[in-house]
Each structure stands twice: as structure tokens, then as C-alpha cells.
N, CA, C and O atoms as a Maestro MAE file, in Angstrom:
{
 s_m_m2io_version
 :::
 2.0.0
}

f_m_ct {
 s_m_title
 :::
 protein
 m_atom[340] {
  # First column is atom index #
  i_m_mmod_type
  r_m_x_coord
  r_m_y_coord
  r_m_z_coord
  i_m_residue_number
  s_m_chain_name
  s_m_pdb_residue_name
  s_m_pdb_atom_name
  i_m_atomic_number
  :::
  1 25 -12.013 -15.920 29.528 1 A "UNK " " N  " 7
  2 3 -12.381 -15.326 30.813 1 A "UNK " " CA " 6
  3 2 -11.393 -15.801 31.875 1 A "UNK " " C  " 6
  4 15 -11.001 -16.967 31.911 1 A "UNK " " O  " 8
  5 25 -10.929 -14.683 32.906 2 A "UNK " " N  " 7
  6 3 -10.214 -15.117 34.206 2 A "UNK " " CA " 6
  7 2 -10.829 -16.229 34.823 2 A "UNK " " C  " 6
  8 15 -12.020 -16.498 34.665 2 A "UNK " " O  " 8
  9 25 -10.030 -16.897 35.540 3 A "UNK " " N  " 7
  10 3 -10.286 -18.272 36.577 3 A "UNK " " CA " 6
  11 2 -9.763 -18.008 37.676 3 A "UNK " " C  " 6
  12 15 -9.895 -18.794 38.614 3 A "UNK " " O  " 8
  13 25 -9.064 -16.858 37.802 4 A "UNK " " N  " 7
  14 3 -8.435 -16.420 39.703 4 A "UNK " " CA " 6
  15 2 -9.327 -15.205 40.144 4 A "UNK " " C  " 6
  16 15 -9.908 -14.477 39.339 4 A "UNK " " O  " 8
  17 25 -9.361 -15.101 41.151 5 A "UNK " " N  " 7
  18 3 -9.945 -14.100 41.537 5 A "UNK " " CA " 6
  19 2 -8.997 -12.810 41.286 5 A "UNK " " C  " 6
  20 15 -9.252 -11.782 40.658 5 A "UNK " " O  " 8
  21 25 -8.078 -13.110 41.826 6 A "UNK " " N  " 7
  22 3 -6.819 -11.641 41.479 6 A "UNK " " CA " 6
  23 2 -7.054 -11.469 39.952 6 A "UNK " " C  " 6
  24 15 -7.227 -10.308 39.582 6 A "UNK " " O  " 8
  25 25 -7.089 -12.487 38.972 7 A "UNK " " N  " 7
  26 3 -7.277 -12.153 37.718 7 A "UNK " " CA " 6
  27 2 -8.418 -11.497 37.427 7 A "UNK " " C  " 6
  28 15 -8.110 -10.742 36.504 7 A "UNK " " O  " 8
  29 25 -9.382 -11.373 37.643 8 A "UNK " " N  " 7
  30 3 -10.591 -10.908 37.444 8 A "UNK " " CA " 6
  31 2 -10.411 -9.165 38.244 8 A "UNK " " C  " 6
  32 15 -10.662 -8.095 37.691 8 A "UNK " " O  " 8
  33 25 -9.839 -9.409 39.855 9 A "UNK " " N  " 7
  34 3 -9.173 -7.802 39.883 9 A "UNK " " CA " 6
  35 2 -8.633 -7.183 39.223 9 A "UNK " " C  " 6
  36 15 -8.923 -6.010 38.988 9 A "UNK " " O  " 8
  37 25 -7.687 -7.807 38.738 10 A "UNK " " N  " 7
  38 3 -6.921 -7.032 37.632 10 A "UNK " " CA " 6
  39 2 -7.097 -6.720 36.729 10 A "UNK " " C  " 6
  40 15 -6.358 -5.855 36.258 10 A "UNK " " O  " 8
  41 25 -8.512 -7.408 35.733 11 A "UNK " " N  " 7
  42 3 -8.989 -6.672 34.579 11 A "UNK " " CA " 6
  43 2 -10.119 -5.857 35.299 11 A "UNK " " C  " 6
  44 15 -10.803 -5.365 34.402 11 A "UNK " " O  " 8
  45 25 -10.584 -5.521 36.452 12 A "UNK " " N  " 7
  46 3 -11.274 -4.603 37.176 12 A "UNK " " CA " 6
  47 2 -10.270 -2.915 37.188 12 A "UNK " " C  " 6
  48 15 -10.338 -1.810 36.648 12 A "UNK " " O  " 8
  49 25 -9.558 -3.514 37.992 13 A "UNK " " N  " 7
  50 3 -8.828 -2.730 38.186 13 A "UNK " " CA " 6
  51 2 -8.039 -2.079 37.497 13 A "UNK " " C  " 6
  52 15 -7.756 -0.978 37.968 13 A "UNK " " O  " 8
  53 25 -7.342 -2.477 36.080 14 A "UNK " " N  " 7
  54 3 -6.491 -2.381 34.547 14 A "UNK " " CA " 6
  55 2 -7.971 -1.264 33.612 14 A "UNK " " C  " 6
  56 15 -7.733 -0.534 32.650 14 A "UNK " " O  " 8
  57 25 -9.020 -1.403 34.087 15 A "UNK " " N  " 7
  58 3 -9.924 -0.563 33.126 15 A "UNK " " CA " 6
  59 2 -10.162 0.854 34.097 15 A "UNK " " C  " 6
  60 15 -10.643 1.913 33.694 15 A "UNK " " O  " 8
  61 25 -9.665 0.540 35.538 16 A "UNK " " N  " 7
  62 3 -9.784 2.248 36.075 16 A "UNK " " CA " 6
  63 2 -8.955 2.943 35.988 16 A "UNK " " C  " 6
  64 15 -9.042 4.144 35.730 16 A "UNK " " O  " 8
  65 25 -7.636 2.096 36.259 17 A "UNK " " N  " 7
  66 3 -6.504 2.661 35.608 17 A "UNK " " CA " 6
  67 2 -6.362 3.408 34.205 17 A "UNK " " C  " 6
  68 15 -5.684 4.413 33.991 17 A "UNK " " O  " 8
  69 25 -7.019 2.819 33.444 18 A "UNK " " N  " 7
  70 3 -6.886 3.185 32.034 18 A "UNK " " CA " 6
  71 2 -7.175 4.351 32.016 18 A "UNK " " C  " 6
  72 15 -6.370 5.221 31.683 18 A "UNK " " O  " 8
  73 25 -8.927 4.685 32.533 19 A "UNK " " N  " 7
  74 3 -9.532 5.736 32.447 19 A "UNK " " CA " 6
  75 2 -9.374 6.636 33.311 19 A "UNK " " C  " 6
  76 15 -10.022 7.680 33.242 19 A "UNK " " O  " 8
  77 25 -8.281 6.348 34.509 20 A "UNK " " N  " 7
  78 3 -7.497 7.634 34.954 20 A "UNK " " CA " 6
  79 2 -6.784 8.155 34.374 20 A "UNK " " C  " 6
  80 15 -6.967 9.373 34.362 20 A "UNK " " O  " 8
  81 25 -5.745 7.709 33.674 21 A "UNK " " N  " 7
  82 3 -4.743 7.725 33.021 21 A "UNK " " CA " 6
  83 2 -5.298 8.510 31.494 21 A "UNK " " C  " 6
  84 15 -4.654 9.383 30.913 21 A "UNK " " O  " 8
  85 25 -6.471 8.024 31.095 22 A "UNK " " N  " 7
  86 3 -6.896 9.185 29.727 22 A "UNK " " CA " 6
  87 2 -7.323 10.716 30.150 22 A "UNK " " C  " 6
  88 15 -7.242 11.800 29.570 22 A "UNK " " O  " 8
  89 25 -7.896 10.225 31.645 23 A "UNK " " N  " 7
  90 3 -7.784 11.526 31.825 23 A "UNK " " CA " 6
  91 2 -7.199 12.826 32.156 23 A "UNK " " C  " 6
  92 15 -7.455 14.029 32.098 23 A "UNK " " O  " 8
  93 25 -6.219 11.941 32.562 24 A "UNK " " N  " 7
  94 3 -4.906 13.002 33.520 24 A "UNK " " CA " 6
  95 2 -3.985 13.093 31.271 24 A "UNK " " C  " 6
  96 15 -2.977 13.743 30.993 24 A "UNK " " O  " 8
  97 25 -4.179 12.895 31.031 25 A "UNK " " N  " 7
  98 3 -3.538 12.495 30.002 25 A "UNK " " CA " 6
  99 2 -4.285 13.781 29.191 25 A "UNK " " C  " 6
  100 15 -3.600 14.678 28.699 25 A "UNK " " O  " 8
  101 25 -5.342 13.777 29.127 26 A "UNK " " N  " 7
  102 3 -6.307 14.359 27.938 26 A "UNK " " CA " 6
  103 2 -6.208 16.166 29.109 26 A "UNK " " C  " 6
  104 15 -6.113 17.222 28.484 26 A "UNK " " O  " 8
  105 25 -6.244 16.198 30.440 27 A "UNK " " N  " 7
  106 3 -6.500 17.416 30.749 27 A "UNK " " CA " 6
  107 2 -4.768 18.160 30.422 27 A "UNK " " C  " 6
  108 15 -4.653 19.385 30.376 27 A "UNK " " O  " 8
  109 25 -3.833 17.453 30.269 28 A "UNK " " N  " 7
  110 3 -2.977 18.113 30.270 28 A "UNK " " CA " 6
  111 2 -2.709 18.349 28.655 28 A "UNK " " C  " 6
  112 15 -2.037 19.368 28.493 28 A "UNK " " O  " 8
  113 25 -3.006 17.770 27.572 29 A "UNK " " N  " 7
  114 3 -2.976 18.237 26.424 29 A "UNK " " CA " 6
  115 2 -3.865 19.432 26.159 29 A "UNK " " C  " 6
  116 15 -3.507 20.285 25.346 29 A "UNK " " O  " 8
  117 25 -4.929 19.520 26.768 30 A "UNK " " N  " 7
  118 3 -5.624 20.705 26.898 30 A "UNK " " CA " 6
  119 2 -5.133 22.223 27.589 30 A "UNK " " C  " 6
  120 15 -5.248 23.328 27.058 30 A "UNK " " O  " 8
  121 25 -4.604 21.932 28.817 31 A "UNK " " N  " 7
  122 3 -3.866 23.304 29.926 31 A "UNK " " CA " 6
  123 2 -2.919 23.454 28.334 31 A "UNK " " C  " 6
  124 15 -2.640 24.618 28.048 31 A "UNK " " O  " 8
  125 25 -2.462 22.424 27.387 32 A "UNK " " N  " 7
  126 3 -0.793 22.372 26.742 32 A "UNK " " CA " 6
  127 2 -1.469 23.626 25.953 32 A "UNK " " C  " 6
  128 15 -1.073 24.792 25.967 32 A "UNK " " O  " 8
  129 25 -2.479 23.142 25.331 33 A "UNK " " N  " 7
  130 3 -3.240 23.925 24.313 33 A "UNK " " CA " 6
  131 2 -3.754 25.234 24.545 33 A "UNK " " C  " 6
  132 15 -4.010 25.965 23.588 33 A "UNK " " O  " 8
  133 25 -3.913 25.565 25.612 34 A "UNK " " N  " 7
  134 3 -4.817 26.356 26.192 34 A "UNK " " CA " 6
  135 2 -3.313 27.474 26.425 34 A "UNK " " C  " 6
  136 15 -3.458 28.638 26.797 34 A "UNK " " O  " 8
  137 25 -2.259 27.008 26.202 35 A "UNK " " N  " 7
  138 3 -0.630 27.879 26.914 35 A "UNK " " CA " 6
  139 2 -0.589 28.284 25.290 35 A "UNK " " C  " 6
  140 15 -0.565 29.424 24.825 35 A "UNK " " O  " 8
  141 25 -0.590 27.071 24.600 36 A "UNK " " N  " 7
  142 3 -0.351 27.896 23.392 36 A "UNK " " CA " 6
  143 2 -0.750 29.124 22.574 36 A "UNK " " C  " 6
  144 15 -0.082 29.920 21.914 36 A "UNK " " O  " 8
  145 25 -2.541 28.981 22.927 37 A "UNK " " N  " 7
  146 3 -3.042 29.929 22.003 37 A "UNK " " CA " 6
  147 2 -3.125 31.178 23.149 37 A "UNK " " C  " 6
  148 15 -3.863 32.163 23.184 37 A "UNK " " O  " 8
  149 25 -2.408 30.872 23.767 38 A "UNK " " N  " 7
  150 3 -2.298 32.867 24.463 38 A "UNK " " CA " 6
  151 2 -1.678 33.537 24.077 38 A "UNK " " C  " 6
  152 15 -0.594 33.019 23.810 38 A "UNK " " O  " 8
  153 25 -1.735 34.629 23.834 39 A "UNK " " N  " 7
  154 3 -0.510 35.828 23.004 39 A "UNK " " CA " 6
  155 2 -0.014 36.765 23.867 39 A "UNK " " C  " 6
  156 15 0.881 37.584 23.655 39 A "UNK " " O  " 8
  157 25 -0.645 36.590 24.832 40 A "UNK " " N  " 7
  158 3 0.159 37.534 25.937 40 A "UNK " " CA " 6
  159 2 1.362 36.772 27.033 40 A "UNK " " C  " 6
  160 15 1.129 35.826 27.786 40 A "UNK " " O  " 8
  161 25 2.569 37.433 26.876 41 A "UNK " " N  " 7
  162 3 3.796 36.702 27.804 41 A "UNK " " CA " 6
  163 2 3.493 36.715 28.805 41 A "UNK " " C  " 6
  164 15 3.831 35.698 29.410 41 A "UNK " " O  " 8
  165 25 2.823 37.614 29.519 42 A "UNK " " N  " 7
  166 3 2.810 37.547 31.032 42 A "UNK " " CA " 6
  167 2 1.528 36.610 31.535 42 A "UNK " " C  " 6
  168 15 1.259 36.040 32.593 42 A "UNK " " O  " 8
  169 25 1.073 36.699 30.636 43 A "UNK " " N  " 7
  170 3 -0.261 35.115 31.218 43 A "UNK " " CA " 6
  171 2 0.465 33.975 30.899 43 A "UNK " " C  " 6
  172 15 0.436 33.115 31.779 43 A "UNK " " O  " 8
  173 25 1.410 33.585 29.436 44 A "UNK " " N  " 7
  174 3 1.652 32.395 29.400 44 A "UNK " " CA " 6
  175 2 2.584 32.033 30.459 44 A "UNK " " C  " 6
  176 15 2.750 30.898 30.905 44 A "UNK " " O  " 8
  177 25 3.213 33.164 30.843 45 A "UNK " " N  " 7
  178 3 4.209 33.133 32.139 45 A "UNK " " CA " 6
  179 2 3.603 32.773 33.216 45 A "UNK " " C  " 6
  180 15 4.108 31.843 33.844 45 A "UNK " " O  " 8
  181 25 2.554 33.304 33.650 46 A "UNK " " N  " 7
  182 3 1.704 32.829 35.005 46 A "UNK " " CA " 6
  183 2 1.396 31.557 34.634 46 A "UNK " " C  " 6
  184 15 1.624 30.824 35.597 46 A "UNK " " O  " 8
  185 25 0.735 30.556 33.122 47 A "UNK " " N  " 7
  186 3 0.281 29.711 33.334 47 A "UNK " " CA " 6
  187 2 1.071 28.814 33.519 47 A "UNK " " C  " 6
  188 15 0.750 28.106 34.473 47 A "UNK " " O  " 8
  189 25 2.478 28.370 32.742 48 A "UNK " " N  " 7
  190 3 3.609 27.773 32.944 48 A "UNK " " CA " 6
  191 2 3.729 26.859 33.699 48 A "UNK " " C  " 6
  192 15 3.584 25.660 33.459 48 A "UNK " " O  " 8
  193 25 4.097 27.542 34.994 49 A "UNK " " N  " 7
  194 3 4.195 26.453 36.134 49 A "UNK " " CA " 6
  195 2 3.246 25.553 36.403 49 A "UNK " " C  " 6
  196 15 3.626 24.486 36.886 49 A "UNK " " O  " 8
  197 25 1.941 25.738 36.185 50 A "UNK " " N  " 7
  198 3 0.859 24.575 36.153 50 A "UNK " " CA " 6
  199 2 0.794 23.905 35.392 50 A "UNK " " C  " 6
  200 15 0.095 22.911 35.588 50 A "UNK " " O  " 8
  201 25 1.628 24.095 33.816 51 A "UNK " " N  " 7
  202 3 1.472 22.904 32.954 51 A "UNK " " CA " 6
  203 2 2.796 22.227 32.991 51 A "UNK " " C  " 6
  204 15 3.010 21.318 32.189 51 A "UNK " " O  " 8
  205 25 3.610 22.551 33.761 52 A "UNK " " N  " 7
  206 3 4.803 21.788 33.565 52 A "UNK " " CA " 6
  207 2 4.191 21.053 34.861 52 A "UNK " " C  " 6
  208 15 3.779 19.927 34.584 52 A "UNK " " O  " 8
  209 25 4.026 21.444 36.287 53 A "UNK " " N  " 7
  210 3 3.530 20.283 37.132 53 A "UNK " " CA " 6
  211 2 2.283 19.596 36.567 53 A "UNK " " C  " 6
  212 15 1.754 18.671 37.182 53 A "UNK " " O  " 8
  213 25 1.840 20.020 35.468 54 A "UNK " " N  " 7
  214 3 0.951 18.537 35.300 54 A "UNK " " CA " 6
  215 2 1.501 17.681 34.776 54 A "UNK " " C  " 6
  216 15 1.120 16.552 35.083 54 A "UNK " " O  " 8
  217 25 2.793 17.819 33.614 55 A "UNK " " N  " 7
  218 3 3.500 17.121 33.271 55 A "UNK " " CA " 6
  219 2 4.658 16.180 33.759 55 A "UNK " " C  " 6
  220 15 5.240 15.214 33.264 55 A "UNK " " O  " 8
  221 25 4.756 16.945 35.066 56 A "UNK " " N  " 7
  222 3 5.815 15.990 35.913 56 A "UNK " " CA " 6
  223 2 4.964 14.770 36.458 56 A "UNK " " C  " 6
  224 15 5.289 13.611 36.714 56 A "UNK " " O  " 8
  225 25 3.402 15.648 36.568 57 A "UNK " " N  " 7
  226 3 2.721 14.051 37.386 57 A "UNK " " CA " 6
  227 2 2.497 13.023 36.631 57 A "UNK " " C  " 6
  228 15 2.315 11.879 37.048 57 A "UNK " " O  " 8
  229 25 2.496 13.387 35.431 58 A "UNK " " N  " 7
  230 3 2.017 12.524 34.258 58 A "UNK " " CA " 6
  231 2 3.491 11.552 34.135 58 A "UNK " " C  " 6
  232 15 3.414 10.419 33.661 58 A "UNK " " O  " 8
  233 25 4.588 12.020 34.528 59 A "UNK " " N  " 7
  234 3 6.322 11.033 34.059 59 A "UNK " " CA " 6
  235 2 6.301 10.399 35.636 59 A "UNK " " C  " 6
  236 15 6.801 9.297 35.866 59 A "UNK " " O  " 8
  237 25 5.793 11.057 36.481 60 A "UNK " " N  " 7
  238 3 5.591 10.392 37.604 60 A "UNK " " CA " 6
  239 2 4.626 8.849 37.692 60 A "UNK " " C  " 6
  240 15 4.969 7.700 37.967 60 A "UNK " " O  " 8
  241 25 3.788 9.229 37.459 61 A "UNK " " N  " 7
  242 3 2.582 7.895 37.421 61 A "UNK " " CA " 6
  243 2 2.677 7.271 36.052 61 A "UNK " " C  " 6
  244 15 1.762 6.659 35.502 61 A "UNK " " O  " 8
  245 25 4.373 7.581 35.358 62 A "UNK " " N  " 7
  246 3 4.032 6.490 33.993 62 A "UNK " " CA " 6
  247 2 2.612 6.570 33.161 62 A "UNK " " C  " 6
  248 15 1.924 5.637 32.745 62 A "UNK " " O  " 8
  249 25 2.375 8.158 33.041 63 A "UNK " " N  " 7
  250 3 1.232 7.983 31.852 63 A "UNK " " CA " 6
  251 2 1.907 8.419 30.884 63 A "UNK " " C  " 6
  252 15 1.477 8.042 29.794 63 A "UNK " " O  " 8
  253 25 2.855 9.109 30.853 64 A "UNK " " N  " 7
  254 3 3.927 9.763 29.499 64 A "UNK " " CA " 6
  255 2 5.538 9.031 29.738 64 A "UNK " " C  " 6
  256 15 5.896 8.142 30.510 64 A "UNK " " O  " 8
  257 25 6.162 9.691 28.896 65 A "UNK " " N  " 7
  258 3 7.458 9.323 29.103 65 A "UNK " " CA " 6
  259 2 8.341 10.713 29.425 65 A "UNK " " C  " 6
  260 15 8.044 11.849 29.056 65 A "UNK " " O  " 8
  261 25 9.358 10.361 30.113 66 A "UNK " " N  " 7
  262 3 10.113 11.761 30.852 66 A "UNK " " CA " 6
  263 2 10.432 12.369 29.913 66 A "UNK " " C  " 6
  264 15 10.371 13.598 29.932 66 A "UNK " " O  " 8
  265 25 10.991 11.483 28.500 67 A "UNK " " N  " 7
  266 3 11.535 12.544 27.232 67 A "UNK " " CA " 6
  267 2 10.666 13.266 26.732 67 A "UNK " " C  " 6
  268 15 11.068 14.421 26.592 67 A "UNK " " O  " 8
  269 25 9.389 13.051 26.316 68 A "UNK " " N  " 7
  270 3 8.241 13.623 25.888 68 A "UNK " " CA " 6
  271 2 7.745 14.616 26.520 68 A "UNK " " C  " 6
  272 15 7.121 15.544 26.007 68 A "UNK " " O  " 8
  273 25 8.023 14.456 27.788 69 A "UNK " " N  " 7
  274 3 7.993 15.413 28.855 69 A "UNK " " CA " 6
  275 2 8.892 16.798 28.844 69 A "UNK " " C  " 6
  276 15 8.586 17.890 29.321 69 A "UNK " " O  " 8
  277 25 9.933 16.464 28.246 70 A "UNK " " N  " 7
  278 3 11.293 17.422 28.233 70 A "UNK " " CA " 6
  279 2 10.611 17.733 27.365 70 A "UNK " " C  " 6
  280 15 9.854 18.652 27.681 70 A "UNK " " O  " 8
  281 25 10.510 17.380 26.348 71 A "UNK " " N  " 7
  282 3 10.656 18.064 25.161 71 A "UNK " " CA " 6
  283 2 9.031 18.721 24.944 71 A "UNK " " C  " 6
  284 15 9.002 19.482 23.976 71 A "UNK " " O  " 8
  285 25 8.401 18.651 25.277 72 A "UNK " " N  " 7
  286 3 6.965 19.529 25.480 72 A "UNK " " CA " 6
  287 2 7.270 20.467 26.400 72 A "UNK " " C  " 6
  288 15 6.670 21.541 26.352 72 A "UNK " " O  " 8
  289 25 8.359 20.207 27.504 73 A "UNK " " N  " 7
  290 3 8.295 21.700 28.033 73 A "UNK " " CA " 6
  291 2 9.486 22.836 27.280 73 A "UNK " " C  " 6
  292 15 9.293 24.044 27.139 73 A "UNK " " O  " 8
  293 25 10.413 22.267 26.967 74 A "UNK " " N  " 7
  294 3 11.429 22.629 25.830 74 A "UNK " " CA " 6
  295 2 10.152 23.491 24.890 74 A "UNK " " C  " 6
  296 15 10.118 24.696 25.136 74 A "UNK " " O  " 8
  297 25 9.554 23.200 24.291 75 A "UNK " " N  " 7
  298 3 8.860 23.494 23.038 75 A "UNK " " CA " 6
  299 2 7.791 24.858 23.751 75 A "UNK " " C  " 6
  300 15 7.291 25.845 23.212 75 A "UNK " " O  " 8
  301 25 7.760 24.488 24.796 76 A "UNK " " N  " 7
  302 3 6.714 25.613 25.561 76 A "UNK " " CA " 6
  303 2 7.431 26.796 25.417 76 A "UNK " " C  " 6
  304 15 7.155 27.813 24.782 76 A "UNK " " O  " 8
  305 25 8.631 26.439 26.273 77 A "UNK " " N  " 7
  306 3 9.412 27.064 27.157 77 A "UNK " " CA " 6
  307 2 9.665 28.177 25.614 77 A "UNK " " C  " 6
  308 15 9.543 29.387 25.800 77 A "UNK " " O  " 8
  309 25 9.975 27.715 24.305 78 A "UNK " " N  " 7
  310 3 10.450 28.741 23.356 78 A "UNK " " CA " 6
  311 2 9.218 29.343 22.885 78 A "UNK " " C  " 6
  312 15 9.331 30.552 22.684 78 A "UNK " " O  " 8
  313 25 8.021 28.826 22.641 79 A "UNK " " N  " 7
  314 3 7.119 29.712 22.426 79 A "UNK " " CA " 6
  315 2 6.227 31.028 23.221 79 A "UNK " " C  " 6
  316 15 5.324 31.817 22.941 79 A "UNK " " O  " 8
  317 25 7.135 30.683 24.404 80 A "UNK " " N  " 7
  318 3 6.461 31.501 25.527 80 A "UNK " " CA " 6
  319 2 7.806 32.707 25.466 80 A "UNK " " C  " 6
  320 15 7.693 33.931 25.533 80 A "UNK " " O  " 8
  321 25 8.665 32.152 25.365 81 A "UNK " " N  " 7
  322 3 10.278 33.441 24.816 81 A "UNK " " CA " 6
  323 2 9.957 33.913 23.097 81 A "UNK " " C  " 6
  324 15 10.815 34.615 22.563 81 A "UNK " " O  " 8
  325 25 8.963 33.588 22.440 82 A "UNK " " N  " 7
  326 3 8.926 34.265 21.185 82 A "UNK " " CA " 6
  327 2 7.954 34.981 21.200 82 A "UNK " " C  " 6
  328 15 7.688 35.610 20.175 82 A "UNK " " O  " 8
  329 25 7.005 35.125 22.534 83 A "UNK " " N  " 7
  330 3 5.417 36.243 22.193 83 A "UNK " " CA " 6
  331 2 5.985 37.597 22.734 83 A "UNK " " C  " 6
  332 15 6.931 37.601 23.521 83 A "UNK " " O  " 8
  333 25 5.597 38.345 22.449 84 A "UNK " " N  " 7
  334 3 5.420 39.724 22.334 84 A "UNK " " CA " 6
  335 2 4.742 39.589 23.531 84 A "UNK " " C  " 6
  336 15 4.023 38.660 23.901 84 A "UNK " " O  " 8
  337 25 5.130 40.902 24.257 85 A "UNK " " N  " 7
  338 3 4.354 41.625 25.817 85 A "UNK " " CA " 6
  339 2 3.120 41.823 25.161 85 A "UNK " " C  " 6
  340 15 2.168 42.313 25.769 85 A "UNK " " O  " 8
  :::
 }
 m_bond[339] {
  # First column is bond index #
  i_m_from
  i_m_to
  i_m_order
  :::
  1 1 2 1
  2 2 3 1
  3 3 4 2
  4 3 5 1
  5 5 6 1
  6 6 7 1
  7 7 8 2
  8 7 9 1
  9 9 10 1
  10 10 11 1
  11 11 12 2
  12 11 13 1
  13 13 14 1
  14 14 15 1
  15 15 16 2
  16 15 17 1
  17 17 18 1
  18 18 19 1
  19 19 20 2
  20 19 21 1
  21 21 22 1
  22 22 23 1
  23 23 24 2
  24 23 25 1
  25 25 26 1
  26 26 27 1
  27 27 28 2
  28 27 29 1
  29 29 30 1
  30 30 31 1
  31 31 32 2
  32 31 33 1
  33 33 34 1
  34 34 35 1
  35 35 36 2
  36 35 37 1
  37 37 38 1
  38 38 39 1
  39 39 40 2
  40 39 41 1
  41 41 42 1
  42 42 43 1
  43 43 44 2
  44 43 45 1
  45 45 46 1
  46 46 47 1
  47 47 48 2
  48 47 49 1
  49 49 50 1
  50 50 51 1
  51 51 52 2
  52 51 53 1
  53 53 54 1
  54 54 55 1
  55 55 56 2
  56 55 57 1
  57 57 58 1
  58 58 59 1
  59 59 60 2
  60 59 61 1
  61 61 62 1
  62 62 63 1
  63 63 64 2
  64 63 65 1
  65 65 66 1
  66 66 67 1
  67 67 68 2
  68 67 69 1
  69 69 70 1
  70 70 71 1
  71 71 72 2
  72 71 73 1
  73 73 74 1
  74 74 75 1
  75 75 76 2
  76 75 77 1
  77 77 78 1
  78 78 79 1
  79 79 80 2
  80 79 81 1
  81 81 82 1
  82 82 83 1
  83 83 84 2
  84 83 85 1
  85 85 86 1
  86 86 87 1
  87 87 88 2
  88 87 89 1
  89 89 90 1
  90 90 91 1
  91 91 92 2
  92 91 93 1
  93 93 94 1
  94 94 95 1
  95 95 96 2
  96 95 97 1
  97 97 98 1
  98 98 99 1
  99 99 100 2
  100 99 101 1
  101 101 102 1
  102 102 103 1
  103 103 104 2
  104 103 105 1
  105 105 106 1
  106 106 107 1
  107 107 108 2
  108 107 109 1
  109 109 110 1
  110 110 111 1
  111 111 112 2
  112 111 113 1
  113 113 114 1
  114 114 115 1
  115 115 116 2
  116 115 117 1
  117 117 118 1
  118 118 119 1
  119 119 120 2
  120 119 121 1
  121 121 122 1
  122 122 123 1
  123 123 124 2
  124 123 125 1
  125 125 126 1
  126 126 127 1
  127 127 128 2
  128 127 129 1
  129 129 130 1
  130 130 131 1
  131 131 132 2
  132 131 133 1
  133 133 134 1
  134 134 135 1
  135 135 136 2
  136 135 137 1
  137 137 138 1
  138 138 139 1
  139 139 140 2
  140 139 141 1
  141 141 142 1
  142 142 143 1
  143 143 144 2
  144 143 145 1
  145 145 146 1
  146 146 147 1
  147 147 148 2
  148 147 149 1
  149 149 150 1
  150 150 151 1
  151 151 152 2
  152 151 153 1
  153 153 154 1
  154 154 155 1
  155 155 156 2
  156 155 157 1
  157 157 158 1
  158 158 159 1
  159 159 160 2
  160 159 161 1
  161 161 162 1
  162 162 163 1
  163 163 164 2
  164 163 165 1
  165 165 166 1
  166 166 167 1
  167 167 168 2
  168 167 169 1
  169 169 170 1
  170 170 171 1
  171 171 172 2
  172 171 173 1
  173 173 174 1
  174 174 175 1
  175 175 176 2
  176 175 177 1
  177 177 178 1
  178 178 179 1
  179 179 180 2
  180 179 181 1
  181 181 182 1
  182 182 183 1
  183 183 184 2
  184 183 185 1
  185 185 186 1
  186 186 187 1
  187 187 188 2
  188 187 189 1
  189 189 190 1
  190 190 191 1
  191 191 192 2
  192 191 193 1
  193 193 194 1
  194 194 195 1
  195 195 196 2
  196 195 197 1
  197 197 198 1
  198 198 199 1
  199 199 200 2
  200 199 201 1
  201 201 202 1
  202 202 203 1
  203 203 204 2
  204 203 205 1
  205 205 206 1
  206 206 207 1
  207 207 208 2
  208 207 209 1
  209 209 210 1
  210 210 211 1
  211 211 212 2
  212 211 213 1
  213 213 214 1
  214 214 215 1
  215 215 216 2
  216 215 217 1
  217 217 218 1
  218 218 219 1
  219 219 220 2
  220 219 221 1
  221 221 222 1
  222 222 223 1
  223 223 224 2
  224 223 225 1
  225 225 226 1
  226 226 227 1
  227 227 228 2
  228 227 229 1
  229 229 230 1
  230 230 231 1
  231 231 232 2
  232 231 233 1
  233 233 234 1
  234 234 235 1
  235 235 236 2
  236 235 237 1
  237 237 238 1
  238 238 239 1
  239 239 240 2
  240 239 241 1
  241 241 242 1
  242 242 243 1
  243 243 244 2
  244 243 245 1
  245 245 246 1
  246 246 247 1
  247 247 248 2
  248 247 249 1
  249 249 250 1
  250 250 251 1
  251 251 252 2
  252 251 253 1
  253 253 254 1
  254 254 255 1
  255 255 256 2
  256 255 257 1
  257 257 258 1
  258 258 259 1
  259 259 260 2
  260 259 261 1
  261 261 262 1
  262 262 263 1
  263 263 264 2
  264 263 265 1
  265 265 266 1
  266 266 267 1
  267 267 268 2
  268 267 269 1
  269 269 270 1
  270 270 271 1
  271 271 272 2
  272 271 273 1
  273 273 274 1
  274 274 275 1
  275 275 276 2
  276 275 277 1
  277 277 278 1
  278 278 279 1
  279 279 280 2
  280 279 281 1
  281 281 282 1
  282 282 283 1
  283 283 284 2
  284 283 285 1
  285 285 286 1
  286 286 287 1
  287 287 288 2
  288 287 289 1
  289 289 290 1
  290 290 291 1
  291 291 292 2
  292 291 293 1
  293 293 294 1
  294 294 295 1
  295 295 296 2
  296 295 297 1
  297 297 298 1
  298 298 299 1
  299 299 300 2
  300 299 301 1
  301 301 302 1
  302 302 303 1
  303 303 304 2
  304 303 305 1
  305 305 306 1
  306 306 307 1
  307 307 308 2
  308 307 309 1
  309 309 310 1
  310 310 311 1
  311 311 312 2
  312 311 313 1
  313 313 314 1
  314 314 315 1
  315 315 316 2
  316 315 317 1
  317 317 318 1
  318 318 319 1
  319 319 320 2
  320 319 321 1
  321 321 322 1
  322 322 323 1
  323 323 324 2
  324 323 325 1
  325 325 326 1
  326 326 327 1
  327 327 328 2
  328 327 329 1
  329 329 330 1
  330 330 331 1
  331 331 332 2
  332 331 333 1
  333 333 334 1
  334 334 335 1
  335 335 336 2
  336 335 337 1
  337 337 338 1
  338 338 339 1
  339 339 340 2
  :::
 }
}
């Protein structure tokens, strides 16, 4: 067990973090999912821009990494150029 007070914040504070962070984490694998299974270009086109800014916030606040980041929108970016109108 902590003996500082800051220490005891910090495992306060290290468990809200966490569970912000699963969540900003978990809604954007979902919008990811939710881009994929559309078959129409012009919706995955409208949705796009909202899953790539969730992904910038996520390399922003250090819940992902920027490469993982590239490369999930890389991976979008071609499945959304291979659907049919």
C-alpha cells in the first residue's frame, strides 16, 4: 500500500485514466467496425472523416500509437476505394 498522499492520487487517478482510455479505445474499434461492414461508398465516404478524427485523438492522448494509427487508416482508406457505388 502507498505511504504519500500523491501516491495514493496516483493509483486514484491511474484507474480513471485507464477507464477513459478503454473507452475512447473500445468506441473507436467499433465506428472502425461499423466503416467496415458498409457496402455502400458513399456512406463509407461520409463516415470516414469521423473515424479518422477519432483516431487522431486516440495518437493524441497516447491511447494508440501514431503507426497503428497510419496504418488503420491506410487499411480503411483501401477498403473504402474497393466497394462498389
Amino acid at each position: 500500500m502507498a505511504n504519500h498522499k500523491s501516491a495514493l492520487k496516483k493509483i486514484r487517478r491511474n484507474e480513471v485514466v485507464r477507464l477513459r482510455n478503454k473507452i475512447q479505445h473500445k468506441s473507436a474499434r467499433n465506428s472502425i467496425k461499423k466503416l467496415k461492414d458498409l457496402k455502400s461508398k458513399k456512406a463509407a465516404n461520409k463516415l470516414f472523416p469521423s473515424v479518422v478524427s477519432l483516431l487522431d485523438k486516440l495518437v493524441k492522448n497516447n491511447v494508440i500509437h501514431a503507426n497503428k494509427s497510419s496504418n488503420l487508416k491506410s487499411k480503411l482508406t483501401k477498403h473504402i476505394s474497393s466497394l462498389k457505388k
